[in-house]
VOGU-3710 file (C-alpha; in Angstrom, 3 decimals, decimal comma):
1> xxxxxxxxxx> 0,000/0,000/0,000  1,752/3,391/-0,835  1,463/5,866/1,707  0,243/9,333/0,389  2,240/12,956/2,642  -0,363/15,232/3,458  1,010/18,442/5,264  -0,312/18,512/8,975  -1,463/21,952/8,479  -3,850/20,902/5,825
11> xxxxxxxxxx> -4,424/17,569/7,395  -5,388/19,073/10,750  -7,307/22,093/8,994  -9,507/19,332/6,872  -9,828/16,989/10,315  -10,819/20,551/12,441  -13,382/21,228/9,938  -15,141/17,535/9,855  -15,298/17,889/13,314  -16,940/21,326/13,069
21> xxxxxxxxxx> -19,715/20,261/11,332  -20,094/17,536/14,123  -18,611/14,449/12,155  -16,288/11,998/13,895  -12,763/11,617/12,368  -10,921/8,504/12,400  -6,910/9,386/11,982  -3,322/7,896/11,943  -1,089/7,997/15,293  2,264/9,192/15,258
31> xxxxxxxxxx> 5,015/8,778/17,172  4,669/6,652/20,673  4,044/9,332/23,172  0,874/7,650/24,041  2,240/3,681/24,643  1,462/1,382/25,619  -2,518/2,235/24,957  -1,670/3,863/21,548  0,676/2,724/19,033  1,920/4,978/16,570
41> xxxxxxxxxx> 2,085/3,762/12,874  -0,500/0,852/13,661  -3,593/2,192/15,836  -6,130/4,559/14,661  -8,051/7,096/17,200  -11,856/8,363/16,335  -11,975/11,518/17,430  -15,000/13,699/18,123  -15,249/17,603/19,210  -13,937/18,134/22,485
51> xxxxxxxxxx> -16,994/19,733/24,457  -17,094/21,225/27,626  -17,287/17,934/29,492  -13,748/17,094/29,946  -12,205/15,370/32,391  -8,888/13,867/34,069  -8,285/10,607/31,985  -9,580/11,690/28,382  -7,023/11,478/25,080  -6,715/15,177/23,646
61> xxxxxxxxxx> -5,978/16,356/20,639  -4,621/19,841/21,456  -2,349/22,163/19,346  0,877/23,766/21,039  0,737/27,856/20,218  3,402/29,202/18,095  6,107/28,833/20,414  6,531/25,261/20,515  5,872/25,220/16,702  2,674/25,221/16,643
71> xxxxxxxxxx> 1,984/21,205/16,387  -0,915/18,933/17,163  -0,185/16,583/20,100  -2,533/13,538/21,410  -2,153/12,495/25,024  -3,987/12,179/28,577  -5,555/14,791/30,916  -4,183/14,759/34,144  -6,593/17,056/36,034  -8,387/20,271/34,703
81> xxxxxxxxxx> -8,332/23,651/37,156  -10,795/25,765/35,526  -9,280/27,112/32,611  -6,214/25,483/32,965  -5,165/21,812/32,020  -2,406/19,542/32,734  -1,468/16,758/30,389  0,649/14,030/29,808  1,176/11,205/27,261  1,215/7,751/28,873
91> xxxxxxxxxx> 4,519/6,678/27,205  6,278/10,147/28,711  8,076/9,333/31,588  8,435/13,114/33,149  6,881/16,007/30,817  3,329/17,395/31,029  1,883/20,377/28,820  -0,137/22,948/30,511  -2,511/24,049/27,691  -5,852/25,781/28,099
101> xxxxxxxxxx> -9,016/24,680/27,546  -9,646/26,426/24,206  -6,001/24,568/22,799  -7,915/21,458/23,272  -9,358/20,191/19,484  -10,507/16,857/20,103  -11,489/14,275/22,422  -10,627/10,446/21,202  -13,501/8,280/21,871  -12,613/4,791/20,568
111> xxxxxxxxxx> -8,898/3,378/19,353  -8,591/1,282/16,301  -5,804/-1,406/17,602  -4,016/-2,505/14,594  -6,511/-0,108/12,187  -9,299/-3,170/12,894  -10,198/-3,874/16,620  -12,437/-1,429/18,694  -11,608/-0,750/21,954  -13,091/1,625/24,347
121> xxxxxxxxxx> -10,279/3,889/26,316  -12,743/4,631/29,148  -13,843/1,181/29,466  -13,326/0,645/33,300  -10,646/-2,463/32,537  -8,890/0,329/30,528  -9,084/2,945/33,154  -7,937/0,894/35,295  -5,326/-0,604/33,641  -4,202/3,634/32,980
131> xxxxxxxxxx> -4,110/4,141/36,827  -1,878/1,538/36,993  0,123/2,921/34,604  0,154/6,353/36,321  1,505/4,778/39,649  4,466/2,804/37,775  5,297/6,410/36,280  8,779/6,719/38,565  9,759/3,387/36,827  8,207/4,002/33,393
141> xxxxxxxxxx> 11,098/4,875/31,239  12,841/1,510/32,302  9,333/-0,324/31,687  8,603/1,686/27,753  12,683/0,923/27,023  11,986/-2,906/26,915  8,474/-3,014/26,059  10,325/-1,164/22,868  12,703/-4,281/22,519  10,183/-6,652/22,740
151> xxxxxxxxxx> 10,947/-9,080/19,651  7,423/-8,341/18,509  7,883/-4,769/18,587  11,142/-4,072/17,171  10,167/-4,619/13,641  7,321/-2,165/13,657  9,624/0,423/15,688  12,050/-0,202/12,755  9,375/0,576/10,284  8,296/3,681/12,116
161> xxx> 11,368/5,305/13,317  10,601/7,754/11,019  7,661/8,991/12,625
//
């Protein structure tokens, strides 16, 4: 299958735009900011408009201002004070993003494992399985680095080292 190169301005502008007129959007993950729940290169995330229901565990799509060069960025609330929000990808072992509430694009509401199966990420199992996550966060780095080298893994890391 030959992969087409869309520039993420114009593929975020298109993807803002379907969600304005209240579609969902099913897109491509990169990178692996978001593992072990969200695998860049093979899972897909549906997103819908984020409303003002949000809440500490939802998957974001939110766009950095110009500063950090102005990129769209999927990962996990941590807690919401009013205006104010405090994320975190799950496969990040330190850094969280303070963004505002009006940065925030999207709210994922299913993930496409492998492009195919469904699963819910605020299933309870998958919630909890996240908390558990959250706790092992002092030890996470040593956990992601062989999850990584996994022999099952390393070919698809191969294949998307460019992402």
């Amino acid at each position: 299958m030959e992969k087409m190169i869309i520039d993420n301005d114009t593929f975020f502008a298109d993807v803002l735009q379907m969600l304005d007129e209240g579609k969902r959007v099913t897109i491509p993950v990169k990178g692996y900011s978001m593992l072990p729940f969200i695998r860049g290169g093979k899972d897909l995330v549906v997103l819908e408009k984020a409303g003002a229901d949000l809440r500490a565990d939802d998957i974001v799509l939110f766009h950095l201002g110009p500063r950090a060069g102005g990129r769209y960025v999927m990962h996990r609330i941590l807690s919401i004070d009013g205006d104010a929000v405090d994320i975190m990808g799950d496969g990040v072992p330190k850094t969280h993003e303070h963004v505002r509430r009006n940065q925030i694009c999207a709210k994922a509401v299913e993930i496409l494992r492998g492009g195919k199966r469904a699963v819910d990420p605020y299933s309870p199992g998958q919630l909890r399985l996240v908390h558990f996550w959250q706790r092992l966060r002092p030890v996470r780095r040593y956990i992601l680095f062989v999850y990584r080298h996994l022999p099952w893994n390393r070919s698809w890391i191969k294949e998307n080292s460019n992402i």
